[in-house]
C-alpha positions, 0 to 999 in steps of 0.5 A: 244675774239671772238665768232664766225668766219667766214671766206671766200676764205678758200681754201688758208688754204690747206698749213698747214705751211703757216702763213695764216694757222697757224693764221686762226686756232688759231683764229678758236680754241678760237671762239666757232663757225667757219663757213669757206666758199669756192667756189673752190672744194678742192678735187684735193688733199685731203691732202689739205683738212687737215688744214681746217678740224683741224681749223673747227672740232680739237675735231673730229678724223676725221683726224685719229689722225694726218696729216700722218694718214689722209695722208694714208688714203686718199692721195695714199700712196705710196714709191718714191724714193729721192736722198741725197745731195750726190746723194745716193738713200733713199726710202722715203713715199709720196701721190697722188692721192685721195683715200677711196673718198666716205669715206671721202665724208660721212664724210665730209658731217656728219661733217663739208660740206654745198654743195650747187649744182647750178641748 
């Protein structure tokens, strides 16, 4: 058992079933400290912020509960249309773009975010 994680490049966490997600987190919730480090901004799409934030902070309801609530949030909820496989039409829910930015900004800040700006 380790005690301390740290981690780079942690931008490849933003698919949340992916096997490099998956392993990532689990190794983060053993340890008593995580420290994951990104050069990338991750705000194109804050749904890909998700796997990150669960890894660094689980104990925090920062992510409203679950990866839906954090989606209604701050992903633009809005209704898109998809057909079955028979072709039939069935209105389904789906993201976009960022919502609620300066929300999630100040929380990112409290929470988990070390910014540094280049001069």
């Amino acid at each position: 058992q380790f005690g301390v994680l740290v981690a780079d490049e942690a931008h490849y966490l933003r698919e949340p079933s992916s096997t490099r997600s998956l392993v990532v987190s689990a190794i983060a919730q053993a340890c008593a400290r995580a420290v994951l480090l990104t050069g990338t901004p991750c705000l194109t799409r804050p749904l890909e912020l998700f796997p990150v934030l669960q890894a660094l902070r689980p104990d925090v309801d920062l992510l409203r509960g679950s990866w839906r609530g954090f989606a209604r949030r701050y992903a633009g909820p809005h209704t898109a249309m998809a057909f079955r496989p028979g072709g039939a039409p069935v209105r389904q829910e789906a993201f976009g773009e960022a919502t609620c930015t300066a929300e999630l900004y100040r929380l990112l800040c409290r929470l988990v975010m070390v910014r540094r700006r280049k001069a």
